[in-house]
C-alpha positions in Angstrom: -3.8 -13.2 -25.7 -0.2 -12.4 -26.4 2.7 -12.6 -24.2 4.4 -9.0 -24.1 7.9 -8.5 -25.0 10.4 -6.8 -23.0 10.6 -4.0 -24.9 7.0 -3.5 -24.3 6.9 -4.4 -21.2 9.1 -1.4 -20.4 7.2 1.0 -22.4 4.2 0.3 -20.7 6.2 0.7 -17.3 7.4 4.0 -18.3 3.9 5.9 -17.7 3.0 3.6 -14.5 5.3 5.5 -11.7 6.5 2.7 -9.1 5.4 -0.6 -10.6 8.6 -3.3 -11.8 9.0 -5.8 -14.0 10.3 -8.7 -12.0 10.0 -12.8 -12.1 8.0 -11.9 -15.0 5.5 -10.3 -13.4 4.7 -6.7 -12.8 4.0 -5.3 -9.6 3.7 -1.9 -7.4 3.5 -1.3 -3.7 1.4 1.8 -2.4 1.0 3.1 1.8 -1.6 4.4 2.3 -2.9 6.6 5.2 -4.7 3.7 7.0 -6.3 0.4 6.8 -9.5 1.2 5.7 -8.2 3.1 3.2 -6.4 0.2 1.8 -9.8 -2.1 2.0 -11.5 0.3 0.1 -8.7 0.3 -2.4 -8.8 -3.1 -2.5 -12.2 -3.7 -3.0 -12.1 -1.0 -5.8 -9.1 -2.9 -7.9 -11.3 -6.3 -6.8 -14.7 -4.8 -8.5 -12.9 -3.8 -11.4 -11.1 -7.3 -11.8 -13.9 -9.2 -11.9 -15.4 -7.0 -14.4 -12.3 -7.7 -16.8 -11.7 -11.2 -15.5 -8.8 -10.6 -14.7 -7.6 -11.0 -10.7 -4.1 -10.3 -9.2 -2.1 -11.0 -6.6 -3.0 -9.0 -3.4 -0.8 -8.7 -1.0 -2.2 -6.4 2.4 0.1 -5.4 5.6 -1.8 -2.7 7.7 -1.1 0.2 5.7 0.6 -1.2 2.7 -1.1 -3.1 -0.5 1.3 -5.3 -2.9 -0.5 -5.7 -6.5 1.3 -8.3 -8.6 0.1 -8.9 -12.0 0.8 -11.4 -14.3 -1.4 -13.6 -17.1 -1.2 -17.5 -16.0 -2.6 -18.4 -19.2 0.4 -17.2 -21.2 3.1 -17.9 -18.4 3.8 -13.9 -19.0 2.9 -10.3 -18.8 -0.1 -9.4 -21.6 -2.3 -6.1 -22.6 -4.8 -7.2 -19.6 -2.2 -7.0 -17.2 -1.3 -3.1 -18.2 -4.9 -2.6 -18.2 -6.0 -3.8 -14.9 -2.4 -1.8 -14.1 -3.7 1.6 -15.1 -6.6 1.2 -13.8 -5.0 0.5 -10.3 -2.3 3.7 -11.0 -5.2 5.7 -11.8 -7.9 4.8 -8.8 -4.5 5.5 -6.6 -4.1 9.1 -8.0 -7.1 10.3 -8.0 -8.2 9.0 -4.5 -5.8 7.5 -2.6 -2.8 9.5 -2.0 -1.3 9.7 1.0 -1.1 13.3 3.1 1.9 12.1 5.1 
């Protein structure tokens, strides 16, 4: 697995509205409308993580969840870490948005 440049690292980031590229990692916050809602959240991202092999960072404060994503391996941002990224994004969208 190859260590992303970057230049791709910020044209990945340019469809994933909210997540950084920082201390060479990439990362998003999301509030949600309770804690619950964040468990199941969590456990969503967790199901689909060990399904790729791939784990992040989880970082949970009542109503909040921090994702930080990052490939040890490489000591960098890959491909994984953008997939496991739009798959978080995307389970966020479709069933986690927040009605405040």
């Amino acid at each position: 697995m190859d260590k992303l440049t970057i230049k791709d690292i910020e044209l990945n980031l340019s469809s994933l509205s909210g997540w950084v590229f920082d201390n060479n990692k990439i990362s998003v916050t999301y509030t949600l409308n309770s804690f619950m809602e964040v468990m199941s959240f969590v456990n969503l991202i967790s199901d689909k993580s060990e399904q790729i092999n791939h784990h992040p960072k989880i970082i949970i404060d009542f109503k909040t969840v921090e994702f930080n994503l990052v490939t040890h391996s490489i000591g960098g941002v890959s491909k994984l870490d953008f997939q496991l990224a739009n798959f978080i994004h995307e389970t966020y969208d479709e069933l986690f948005t927040p009605d405040f």
